[in-house]
TIPAZA-146218 format. One record per residue (C-alpha): residue number from 0; x, y, z. Coordinates in steps of 0.05 Angstrom, whole numbers, plus 32768, in hexadecimal, padded with zeros to 4 digits. Last residue first. Example, Ala and Ser with C-alpha at 12.3 -4.5 7.8 and 13.67 -1.06 7.14 Angstrom:
! residues 2
(1 (8111 7FEB 808F))
(0 (80F6 7FA6 809C))
//
This chain:
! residues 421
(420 (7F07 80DD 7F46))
(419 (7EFA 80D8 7EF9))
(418 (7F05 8091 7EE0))
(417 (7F3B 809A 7EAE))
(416 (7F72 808C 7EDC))
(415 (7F79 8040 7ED0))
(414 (7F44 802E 7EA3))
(413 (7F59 7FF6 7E7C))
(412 (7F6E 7FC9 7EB4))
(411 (7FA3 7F94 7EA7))
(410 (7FA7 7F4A 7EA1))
(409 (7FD9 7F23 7E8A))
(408 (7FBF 7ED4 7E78))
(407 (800A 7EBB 7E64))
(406 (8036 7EF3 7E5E))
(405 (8048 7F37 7E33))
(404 (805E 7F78 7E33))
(403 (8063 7FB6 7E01))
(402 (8013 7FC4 7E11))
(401 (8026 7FD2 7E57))
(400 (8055 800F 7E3D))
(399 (8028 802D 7E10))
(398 (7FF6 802A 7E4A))
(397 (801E 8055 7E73))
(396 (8027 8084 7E45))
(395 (7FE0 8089 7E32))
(394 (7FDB 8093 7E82))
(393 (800E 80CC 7E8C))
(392 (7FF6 80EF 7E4A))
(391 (7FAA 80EB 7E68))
(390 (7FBE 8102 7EAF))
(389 (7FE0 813E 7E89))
(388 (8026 8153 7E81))
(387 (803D 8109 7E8C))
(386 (805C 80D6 7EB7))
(385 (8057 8088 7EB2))
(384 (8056 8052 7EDC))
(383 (8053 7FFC 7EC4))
(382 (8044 7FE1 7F04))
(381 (805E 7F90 7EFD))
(380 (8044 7F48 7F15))
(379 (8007 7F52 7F3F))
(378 (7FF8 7F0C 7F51))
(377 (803B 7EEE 7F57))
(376 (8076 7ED2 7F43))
(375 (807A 7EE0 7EFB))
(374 (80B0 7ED3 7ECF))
(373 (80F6 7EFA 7EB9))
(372 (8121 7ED8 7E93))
(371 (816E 7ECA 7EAE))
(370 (8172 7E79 7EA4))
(369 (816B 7E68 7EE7))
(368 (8128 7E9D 7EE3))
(367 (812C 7EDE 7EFE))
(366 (80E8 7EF5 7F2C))
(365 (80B2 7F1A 7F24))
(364 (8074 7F2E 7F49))
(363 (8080 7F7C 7F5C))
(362 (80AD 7F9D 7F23))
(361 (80A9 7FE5 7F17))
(360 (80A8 7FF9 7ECE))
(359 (80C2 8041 7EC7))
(358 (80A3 806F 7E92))
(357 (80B3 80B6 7E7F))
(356 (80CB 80A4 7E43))
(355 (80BD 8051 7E1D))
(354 (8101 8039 7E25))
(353 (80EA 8008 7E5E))
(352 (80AB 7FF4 7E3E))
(351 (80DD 7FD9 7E01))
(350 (810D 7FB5 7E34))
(349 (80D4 7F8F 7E60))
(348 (80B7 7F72 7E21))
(347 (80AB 7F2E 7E2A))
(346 (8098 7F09 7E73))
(345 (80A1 7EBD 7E83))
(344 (8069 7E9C 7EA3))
(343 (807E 7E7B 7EE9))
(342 (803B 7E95 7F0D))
(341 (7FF1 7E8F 7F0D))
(340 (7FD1 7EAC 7F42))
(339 (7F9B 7E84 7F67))
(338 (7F66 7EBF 7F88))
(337 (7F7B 7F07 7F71))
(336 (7F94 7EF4 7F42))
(335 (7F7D 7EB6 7F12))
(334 (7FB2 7EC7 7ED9))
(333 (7FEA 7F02 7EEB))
(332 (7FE6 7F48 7EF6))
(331 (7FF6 7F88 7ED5))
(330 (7FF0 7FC8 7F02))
(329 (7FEC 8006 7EE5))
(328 (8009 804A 7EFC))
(327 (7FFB 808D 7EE0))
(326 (8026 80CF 7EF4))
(325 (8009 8113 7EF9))
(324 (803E 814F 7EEB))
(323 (8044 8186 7F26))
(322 (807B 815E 7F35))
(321 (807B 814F 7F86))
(320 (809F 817E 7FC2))
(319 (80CD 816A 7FF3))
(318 (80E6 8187 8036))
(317 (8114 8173 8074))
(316 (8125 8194 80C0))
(315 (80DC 817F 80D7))
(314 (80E3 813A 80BF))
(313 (8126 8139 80F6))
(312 (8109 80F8 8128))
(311 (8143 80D0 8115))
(310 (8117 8093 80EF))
(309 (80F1 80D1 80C8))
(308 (812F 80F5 80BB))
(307 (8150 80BA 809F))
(306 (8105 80A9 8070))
(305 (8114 80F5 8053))
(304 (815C 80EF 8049))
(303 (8155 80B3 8022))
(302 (811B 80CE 7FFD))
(301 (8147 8106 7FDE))
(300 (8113 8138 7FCA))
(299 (80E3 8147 7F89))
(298 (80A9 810E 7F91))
(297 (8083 8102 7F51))
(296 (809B 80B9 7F40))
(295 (8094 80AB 7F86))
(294 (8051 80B8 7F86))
(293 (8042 8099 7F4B))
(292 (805F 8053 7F6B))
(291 (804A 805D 7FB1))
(290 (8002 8053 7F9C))
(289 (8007 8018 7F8B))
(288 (8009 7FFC 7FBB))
(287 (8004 802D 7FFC))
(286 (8039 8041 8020))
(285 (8037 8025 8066))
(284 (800E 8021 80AE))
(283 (7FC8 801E 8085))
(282 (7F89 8042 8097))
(281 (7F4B 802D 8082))
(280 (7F07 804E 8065))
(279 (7F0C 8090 808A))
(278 (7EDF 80C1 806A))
(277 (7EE9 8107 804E))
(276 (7EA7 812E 804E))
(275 (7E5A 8128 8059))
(274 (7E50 8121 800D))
(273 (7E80 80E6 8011))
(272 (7ECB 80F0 7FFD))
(271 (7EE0 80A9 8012))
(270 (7F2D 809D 8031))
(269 (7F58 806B 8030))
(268 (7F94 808F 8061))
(267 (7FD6 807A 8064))
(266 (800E 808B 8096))
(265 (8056 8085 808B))
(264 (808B 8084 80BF))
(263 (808A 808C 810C))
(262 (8040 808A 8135))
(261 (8053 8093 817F))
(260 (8024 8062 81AA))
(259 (801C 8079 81F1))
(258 (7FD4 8076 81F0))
(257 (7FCD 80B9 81E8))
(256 (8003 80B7 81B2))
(255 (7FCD 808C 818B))
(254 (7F99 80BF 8196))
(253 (7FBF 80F4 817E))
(252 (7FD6 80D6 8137))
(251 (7F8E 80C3 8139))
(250 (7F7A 8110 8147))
(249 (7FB3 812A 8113))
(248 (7FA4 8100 80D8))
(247 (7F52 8103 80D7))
(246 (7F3D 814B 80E6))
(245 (7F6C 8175 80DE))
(244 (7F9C 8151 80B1))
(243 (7F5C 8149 8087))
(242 (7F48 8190 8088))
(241 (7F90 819E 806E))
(240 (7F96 816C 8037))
(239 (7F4F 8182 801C))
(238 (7F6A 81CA 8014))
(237 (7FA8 81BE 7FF8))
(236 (7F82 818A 7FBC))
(235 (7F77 8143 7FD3))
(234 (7F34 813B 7FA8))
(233 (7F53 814E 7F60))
(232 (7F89 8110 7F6E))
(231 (7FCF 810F 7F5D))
(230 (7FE7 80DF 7F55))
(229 (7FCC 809E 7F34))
(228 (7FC1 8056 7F43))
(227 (7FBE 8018 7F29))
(226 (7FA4 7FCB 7F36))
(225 (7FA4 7FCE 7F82))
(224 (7FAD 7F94 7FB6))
(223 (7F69 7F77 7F9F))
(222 (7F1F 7F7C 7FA8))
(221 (7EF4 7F4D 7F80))
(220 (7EC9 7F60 7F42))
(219 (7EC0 7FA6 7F22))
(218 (7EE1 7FEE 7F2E))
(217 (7EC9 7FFE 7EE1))
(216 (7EFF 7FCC 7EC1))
(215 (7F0C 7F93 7EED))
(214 (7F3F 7F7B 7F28))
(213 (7F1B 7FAC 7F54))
(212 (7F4F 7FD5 7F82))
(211 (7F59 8018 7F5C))
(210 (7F85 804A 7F7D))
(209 (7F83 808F 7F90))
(208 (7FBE 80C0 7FA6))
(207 (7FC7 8100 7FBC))
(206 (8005 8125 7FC9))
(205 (8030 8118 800B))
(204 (8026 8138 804D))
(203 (805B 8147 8076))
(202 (804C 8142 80CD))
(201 (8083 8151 8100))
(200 (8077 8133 8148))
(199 (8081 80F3 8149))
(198 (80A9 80EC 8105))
(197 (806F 80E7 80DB))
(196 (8066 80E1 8086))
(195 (8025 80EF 8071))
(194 (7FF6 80C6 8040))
(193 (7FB4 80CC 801C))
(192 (7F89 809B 7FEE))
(191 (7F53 80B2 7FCA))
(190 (7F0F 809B 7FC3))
(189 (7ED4 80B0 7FAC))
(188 (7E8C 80B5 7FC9))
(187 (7E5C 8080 7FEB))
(186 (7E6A 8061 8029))
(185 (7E4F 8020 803C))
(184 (7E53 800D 8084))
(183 (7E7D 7FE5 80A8))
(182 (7E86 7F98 80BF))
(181 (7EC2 7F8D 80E3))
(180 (7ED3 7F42 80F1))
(179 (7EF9 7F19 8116))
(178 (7F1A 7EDA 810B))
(177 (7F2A 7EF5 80C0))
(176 (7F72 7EFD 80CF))
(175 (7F79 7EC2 80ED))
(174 (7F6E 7E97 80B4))
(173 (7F58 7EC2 8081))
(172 (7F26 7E8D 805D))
(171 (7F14 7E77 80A5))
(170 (7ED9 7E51 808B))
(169 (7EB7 7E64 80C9))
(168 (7EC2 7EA6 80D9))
(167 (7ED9 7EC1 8092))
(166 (7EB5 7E9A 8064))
(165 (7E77 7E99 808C))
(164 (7E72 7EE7 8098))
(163 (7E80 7EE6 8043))
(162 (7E40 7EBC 8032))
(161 (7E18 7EDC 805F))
(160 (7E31 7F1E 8046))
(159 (7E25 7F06 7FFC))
(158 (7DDF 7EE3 8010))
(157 (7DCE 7F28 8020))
(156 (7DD8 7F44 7FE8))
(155 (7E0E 7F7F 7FC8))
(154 (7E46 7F6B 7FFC))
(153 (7E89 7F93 7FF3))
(152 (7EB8 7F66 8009))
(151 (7EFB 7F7A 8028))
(150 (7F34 7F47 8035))
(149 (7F5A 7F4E 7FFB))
(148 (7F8B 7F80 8007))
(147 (7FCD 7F52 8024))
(146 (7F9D 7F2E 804F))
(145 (7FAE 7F53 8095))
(144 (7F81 7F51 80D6))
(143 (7F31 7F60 80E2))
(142 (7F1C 7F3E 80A1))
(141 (7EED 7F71 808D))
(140 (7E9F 7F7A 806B))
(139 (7E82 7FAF 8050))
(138 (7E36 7FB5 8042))
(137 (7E10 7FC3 8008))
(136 (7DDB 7FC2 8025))
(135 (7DBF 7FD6 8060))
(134 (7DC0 7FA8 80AA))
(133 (7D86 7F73 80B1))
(132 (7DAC 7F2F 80A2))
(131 (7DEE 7F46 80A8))
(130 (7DE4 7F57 80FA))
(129 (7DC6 7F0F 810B))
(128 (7DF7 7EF4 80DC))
(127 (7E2F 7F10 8101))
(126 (7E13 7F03 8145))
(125 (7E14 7EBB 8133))
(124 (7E62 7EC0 8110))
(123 (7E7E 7ED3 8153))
(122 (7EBD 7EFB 814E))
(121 (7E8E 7F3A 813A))
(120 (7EAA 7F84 8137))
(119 (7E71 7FB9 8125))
(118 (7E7E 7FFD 80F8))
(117 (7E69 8041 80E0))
(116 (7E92 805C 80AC))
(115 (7ECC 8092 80BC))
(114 (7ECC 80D8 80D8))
(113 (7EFE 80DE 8115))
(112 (7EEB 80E4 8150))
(111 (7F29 80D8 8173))
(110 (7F09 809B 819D))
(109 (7EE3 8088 815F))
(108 (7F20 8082 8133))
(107 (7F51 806A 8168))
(106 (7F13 8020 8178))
(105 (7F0C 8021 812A))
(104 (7F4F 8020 811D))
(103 (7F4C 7FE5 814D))
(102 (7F1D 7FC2 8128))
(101 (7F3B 7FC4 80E7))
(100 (7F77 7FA3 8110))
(99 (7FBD 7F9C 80EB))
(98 (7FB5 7FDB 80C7))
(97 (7FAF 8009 8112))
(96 (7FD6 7FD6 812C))
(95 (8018 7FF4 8102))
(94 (8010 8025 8138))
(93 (801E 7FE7 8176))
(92 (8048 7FC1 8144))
(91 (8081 7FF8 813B))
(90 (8078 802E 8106))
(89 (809F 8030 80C6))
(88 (80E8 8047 80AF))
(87 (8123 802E 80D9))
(86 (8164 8046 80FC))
(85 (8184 800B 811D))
(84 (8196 8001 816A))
(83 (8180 7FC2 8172))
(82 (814C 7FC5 81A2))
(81 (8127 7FF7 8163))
(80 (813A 7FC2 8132))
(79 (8106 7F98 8158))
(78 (80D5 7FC5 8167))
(77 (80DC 7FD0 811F))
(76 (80D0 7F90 8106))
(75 (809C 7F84 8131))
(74 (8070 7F54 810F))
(73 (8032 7F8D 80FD))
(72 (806E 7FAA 80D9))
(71 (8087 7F6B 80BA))
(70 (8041 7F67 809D))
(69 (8035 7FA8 8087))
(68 (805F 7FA7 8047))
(67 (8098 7FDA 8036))
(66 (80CD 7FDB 8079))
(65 (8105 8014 8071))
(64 (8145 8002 8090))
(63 (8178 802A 809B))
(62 (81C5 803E 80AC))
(61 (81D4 7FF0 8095))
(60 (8214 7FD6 80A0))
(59 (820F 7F90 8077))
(58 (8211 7F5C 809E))
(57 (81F8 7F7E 80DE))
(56 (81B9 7F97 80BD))
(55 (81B1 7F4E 809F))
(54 (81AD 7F30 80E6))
(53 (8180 7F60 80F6))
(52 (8157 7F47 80B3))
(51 (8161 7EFD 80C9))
(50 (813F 7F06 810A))
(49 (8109 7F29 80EE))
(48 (80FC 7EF5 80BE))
(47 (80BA 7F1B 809D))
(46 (80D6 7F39 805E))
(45 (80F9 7EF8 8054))
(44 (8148 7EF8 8048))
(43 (8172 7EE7 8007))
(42 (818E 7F2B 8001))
(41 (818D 7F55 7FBF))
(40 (81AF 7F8B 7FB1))
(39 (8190 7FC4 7F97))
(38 (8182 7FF7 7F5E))
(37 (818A 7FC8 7F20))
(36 (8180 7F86 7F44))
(35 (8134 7FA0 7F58))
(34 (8116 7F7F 7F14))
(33 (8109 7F3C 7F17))
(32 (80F6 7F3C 7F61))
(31 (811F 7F4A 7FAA))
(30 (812E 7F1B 7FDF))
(29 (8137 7F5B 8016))
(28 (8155 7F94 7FFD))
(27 (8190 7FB4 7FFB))
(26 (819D 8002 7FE6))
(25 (81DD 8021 7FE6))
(24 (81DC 8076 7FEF))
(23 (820C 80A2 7FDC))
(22 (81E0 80D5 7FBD))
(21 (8193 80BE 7FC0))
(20 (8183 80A0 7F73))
(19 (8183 8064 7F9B))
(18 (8151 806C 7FCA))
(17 (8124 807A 7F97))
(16 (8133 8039 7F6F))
(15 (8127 800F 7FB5))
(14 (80E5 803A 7FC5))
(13 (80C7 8024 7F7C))
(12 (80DD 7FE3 7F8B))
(11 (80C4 7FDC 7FC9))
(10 (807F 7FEE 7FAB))
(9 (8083 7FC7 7F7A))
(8 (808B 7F8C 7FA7))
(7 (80D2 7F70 7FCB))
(6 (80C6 7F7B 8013))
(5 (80F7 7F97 8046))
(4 (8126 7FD1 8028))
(3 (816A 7FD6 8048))
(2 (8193 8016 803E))
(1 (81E2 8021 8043))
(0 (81F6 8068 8048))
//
């Protein structure tokens, strides 16, 4: 069975070196980084040329294609590979909306009644300021559309919200994205990230995730992508999985089908544990980054046969379970990220983290060099994961294995996992 990953993160690498460990299967993938040429081939195609990836499915007889990053899903890739007749993991662009449009989550969450934040959707930039000038602080503000993780700011003052309402609406610092925006209350609680795979009608829950999105020590400074992750999570034990597939999963999954919109792939849920219960903070229309990479670690199943039965409408007929064992994942990224990242430096000591047990060094920002060294090419650069007996083993491991690498201004969390959720 010939597979075709789209994207070329560490998230897509993480899937890609799953995939392969499948029996029989090939696994391609689109463009590819520094370190995916060990469990896929690489094609020279853009995550979001459409055209060119159905071309590519043609090429090179692929049975499926499993799309990583949101934006060729809010795109249409597989509406697209849908006309064409291929099998393919991820919704089409009228779920994938449900990322692509804070405020239209919004519009499913409400109308499923579904417990998330309270919110207000602005396109004018007056009636914006008139709201973010008596409204409680903190306050969250949202670019309405996509911006790859970083378009959430958690205002402390008032100047801060004035200052980001501006930026978006009038500065235009999102471009379209940010043309409208969502403005939602502060929750307070923890958070933990939770997925399900969805067929249509079948529903499989994965185990627990949570994430840390502040580029600094003690969830500090400006949001990012994610700078590490771990799985499992105390708060998504059995019982907190199945009030939230009761009362958050299913009803959107419902709503959405109400409106003639059947949800197919992978389903993400950024939740806060408030004293009034699990809240929706965002969903997301993919796996989550970095979360995917301890999950996946953990997973016990053949993850080619599980993303086929998805595309074929069989998730019923399929099982998996995860290692018991907690797995640690930290993200190291380059100079300036989130905002200018510095790239082109070479990076030392990918061998030695790689014999380190238990550890697998997933590559997201990277890229071979003419002369076969492997340099950053991004803002997060690698996600060095490890697996232990205890959350502390996994993340000492984990940490032995960062400390083995070097480049120009790295930067790395310290605290990965030992905040308690």
């Amino acid at each position: 069975m010939n597979i075709l990953v789209v994207g070329n993160g560490g998230r897509e690498h993480a899937i890609a070196w799953r995939l392969a460990g499948s029996p029989g299967v090939k696994v391609f993938i689109t463009k590819g980084n520094g370190g995916t040429g060990s469990v896929a081939q690489a094609i020279d195609v853009s995550p979001l040329d459409i055209d060119a990836i159905i071309e590519a499915t043609k090429l090179h007889g692929i049975d499926l294609v499993v799309v990583g990053p949101e934006a060729p899903l809010a795109a249409g890739l597989i509406d697209r590979l849908d006309l064409a007749g291929v099998a393919a993991f991820g919704p089409v662009a009228a779920a994938a909306k449900i990322e692509a449009s804070k405020a239209f989550a919004h519009e499913i969450m409400d109308a499923a009644q579904v417990p998330c934040a309270k919110s207000w959707t602005f396109d004018n930039v007056g009636q914006a300021i008139n709201h973010l000038e008596t409204c409680d602080l903190p306050v969250v503000i949202k670019a309405d559309g996509l911006a790859a993780g970083k378009g959430v700011v958690i205002a402390q003052t008032r100047q801060e919200a004035l200052d980001t309402a501006n930026s978006f609406l009038v500065d235009r610092k999102f471009g379209d994205s940010g043309a409208t925006l969502v403005v939602e209350e502060f929750l307070v609680g923890e958070e933990a990230s939770f997925m399900v795979l969805t067929d249509g009608e079948a529903i499989l829950p994965l185990d627990g995730a949570r994430d840390h999105k502040r580029i600094f020590d003690g969830d500090q400074g400006p949001n990012t992508g994610g700078m590490g992750a771990y799985s499992p999570t105390p708060l998504l034990d059995e019982a907190a999985q199945g009030q939230i597939l009761k009362t958050i999963i299913k009803p959107v999954l419902a709503e959405l089908k109400r409106r003639g919109i059947t949800y197919k792939g992978v389903l993400y849920a950024g939740l806060m544990f408030t004293d009034a219960g699990p809240k929706v903070l965002e969903f997301n229309c993919r796996f989550g980054d970095p979360e995917t990479q301890p999950l996946l670690y953990r997973l016990r199943g053949d993850l080619a046969e599980i993303m086929m039965a998805v595309a074929h409408g069989r998730l019923s007929e399929v099982s998996f379970s995860f290692d018991p064992r907690p797995a640690v994942c930290v993200v190291m990224s380059s100079g300036g990220y989130p905002d200018t990242p510095k790239t082109g430096d070479v990076i030392t000591g990918l061998d030695d983290a790689s014999r380190i047990p238990d550890t697998r060094v997933f590559h997201s920002g990277t890229k071979l060099s003419s002369d076969g060294a492997t340099i950053t090419s991004g803002g997060r650069v690698l996600a060095v994961t490890s697996i232990g007996t205890s959350m502390q083993e996994a993340r000492e491991t984990a940490y032995k294995a960062v400390k083995t690498i070097h480049f120009n201004d790295m930067h790395y969390r310290t605290d990965i996992a030992a905040i308690k959720p």
